[in-house]
C-alpha positions as CSV (number, residue, x, y, z in Angstrom):
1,X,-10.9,-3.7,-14.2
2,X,-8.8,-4.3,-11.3
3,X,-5.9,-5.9,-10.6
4,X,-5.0,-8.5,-7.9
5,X,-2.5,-7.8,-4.8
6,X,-0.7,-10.2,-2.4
7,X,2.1,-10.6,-0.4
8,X,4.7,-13.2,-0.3
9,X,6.7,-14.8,2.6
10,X,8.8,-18.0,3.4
11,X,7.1,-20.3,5.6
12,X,10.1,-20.5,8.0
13,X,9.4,-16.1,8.0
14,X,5.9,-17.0,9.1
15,X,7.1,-19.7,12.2
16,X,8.6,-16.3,14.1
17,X,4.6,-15.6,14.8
18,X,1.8,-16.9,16.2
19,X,-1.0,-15.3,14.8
20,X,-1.7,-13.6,11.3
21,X,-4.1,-11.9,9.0
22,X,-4.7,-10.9,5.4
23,X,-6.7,-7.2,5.1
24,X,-7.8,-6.1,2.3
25,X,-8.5,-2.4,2.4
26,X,-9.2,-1.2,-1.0
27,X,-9.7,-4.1,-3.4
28,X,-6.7,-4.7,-5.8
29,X,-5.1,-1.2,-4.5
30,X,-4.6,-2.0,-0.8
31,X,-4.0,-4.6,1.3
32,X,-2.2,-6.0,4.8
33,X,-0.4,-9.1,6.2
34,X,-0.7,-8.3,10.0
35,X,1.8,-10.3,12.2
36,X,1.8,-10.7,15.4
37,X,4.5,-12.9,18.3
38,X,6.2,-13.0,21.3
39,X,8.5,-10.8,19.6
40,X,5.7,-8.1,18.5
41,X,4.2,-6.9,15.5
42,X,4.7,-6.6,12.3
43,X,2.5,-5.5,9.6
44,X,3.5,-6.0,5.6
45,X,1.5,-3.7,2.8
46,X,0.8,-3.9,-0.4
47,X,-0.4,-0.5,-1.7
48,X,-0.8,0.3,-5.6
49,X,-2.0,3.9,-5.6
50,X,-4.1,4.4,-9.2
51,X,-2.1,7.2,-11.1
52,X,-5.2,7.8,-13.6
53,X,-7.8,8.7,-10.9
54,X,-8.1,12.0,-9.9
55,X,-6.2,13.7,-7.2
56,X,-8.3,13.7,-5.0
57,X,-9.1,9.6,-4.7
58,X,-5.3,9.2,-4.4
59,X,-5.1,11.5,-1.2
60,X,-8.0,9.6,0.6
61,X,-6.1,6.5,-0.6
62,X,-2.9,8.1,1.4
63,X,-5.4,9.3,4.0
64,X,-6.3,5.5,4.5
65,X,-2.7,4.6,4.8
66,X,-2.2,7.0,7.5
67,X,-5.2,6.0,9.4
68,X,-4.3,2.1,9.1
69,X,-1.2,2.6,10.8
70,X,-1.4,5.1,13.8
71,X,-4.2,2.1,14.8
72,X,-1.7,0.1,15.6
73,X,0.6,1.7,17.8
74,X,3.6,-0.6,18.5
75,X,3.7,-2.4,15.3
76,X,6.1,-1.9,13.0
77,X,4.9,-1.4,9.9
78,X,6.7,-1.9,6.4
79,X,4.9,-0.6,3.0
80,X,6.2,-1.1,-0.4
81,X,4.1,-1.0,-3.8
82,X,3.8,1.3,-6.4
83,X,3.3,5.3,-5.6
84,X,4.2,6.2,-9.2
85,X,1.9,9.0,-9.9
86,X,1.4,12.7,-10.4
87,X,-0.6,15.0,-8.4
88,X,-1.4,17.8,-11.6
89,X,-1.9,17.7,-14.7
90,X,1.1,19.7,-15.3
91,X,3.2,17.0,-13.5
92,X,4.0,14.4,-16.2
93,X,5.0,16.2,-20.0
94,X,5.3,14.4,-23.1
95,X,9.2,15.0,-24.1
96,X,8.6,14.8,-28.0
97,X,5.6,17.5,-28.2
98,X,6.5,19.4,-25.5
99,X,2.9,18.9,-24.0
100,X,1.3,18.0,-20.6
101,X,0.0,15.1,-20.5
Protein backbone atom coordinates (compact mmCIF):
# COMPACT_ATOMS: atom_id res chain seq x y z
CA UNK A 1 0.00 0.00 0.00
CA UNK A 2 0.71 3.56 -0.44
CA UNK A 3 0.51 6.44 1.49
CA UNK A 4 -1.16 9.80 0.79
CA UNK A 5 0.83 13.23 0.34
CA UNK A 6 -0.25 16.93 0.38
CA UNK A 7 0.72 20.11 1.08
CA UNK A 8 -0.63 22.68 3.35
CA UNK A 9 -0.94 26.56 3.14
CA UNK A 10 -2.88 29.54 4.60
CA UNK A 11 -5.32 30.96 2.39
CA UNK A 12 -3.99 34.51 2.93
CA UNK A 13 -0.30 32.50 1.52
CA UNK A 14 -2.29 31.57 -1.48
CA UNK A 15 -3.91 35.45 -2.20
CA UNK A 16 0.02 36.51 -3.17
CA UNK A 17 -0.81 34.36 -6.60
CA UNK A 18 -2.83 34.14 -9.26
CA UNK A 19 -2.71 30.88 -10.55
CA UNK A 20 -1.86 27.34 -8.96
CA UNK A 21 -1.63 23.67 -9.42
CA UNK A 22 -1.42 20.36 -7.65
CA UNK A 23 1.15 17.61 -9.55
CA UNK A 24 1.31 14.57 -8.62
CA UNK A 25 4.46 12.92 -9.90
CA UNK A 26 4.75 9.58 -8.33
CA UNK A 27 1.66 8.60 -6.48
CA UNK A 28 1.93 8.93 -2.59
CA UNK A 29 5.93 9.50 -3.03
CA UNK A 30 5.86 12.75 -5.06
CA UNK A 31 4.06 15.62 -5.55
CA UNK A 32 3.95 19.64 -6.43
CA UNK A 33 2.08 22.89 -5.51
CA UNK A 34 3.15 25.08 -8.44
CA UNK A 35 2.57 28.94 -7.80
CA UNK A 36 2.66 31.33 -9.92
CA UNK A 37 2.14 35.81 -9.52
CA UNK A 38 3.13 38.98 -10.39
CA UNK A 39 5.79 38.38 -8.06
CA UNK A 40 7.05 34.97 -9.80
CA UNK A 41 7.06 31.52 -9.02
CA UNK A 42 7.10 29.36 -6.55
CA UNK A 43 6.92 25.67 -6.49
CA UNK A 44 6.26 23.58 -2.93
CA UNK A 45 7.20 19.58 -2.88
CA UNK A 46 6.28 16.94 -1.19
CA UNK A 47 8.78 14.03 -1.77
CA UNK A 48 8.83 10.71 0.46
CA UNK A 49 11.59 8.77 -1.12
CA UNK A 50 10.76 4.74 -0.24
CA UNK A 51 13.79 3.54 1.87
CA UNK A 52 12.79 -0.34 1.31
CA UNK A 53 12.95 -0.28 -2.55
CA UNK A 54 16.02 -0.89 -4.10
CA UNK A 55 18.68 1.60 -4.93
CA UNK A 56 18.19 1.84 -7.93
CA UNK A 57 14.12 3.08 -7.84
CA UNK A 58 15.33 5.73 -5.36
CA UNK A 59 17.96 7.29 -7.82
CA UNK A 60 15.33 7.51 -10.70
CA UNK A 61 13.04 8.96 -7.99
CA UNK A 62 16.04 11.70 -7.41
CA UNK A 63 16.55 11.62 -11.17
CA UNK A 64 12.77 12.90 -11.37
CA UNK A 65 13.43 15.56 -8.89
CA UNK A 66 16.21 16.92 -10.85
CA UNK A 67 14.33 16.84 -14.01
CA UNK A 68 11.09 18.56 -12.47
CA UNK A 69 13.03 21.44 -11.54
CA UNK A 70 15.58 22.58 -14.19
CA UNK A 71 11.95 22.74 -16.28
CA UNK A 72 11.12 25.45 -14.66
CA UNK A 73 13.82 27.87 -14.91
CA UNK A 74 13.00 30.97 -12.72
CA UNK A 75 10.95 29.42 -10.17
CA UNK A 76 12.03 29.05 -6.98
CA UNK A 77 11.61 25.91 -5.85
CA UNK A 78 11.39 24.62 -2.01
CA UNK A 79 11.39 20.64 -1.25
CA UNK A 80 10.98 19.15 2.09
CA UNK A 81 9.80 15.44 2.91
CA UNK A 82 11.44 12.56 4.03
CA UNK A 83 15.00 11.36 2.36
CA UNK A 84 15.64 8.98 5.22
CA UNK A 85 17.22 6.05 3.53
CA UNK A 86 20.33 4.10 2.78
CA UNK A 87 21.92 3.53 -0.41
CA UNK A 88 23.67 -0.24 0.67
CA UNK A 89 22.95 -2.70 2.43
CA UNK A 90 25.93 -2.11 4.49
CA UNK A 91 24.49 1.43 5.35
CA UNK A 92 22.11 0.88 8.30
CA UNK A 93 23.57 -1.85 11.21
CA UNK A 94 21.62 -3.28 13.90
CA UNK A 95 23.51 -1.90 17.15
CA UNK A 96 22.64 -4.98 19.46
CA UNK A 97 23.91 -7.86 16.96
CA UNK A 98 26.38 -6.08 15.37
CA UNK A 99 24.70 -7.02 11.90
CA UNK A 100 23.71 -5.23 8.62
CA UNK A 101 20.54 -4.84 8.25
Amino acid sequence: PVGGIGIVVSKRFMELFTDSSFVVVEPGRIAYLELKGPLGGLTLWSVHLDHNEASDKRLEQISLLGDATTDNLGTHHLLGGDFNFTMGREDRMNPVDGFFL
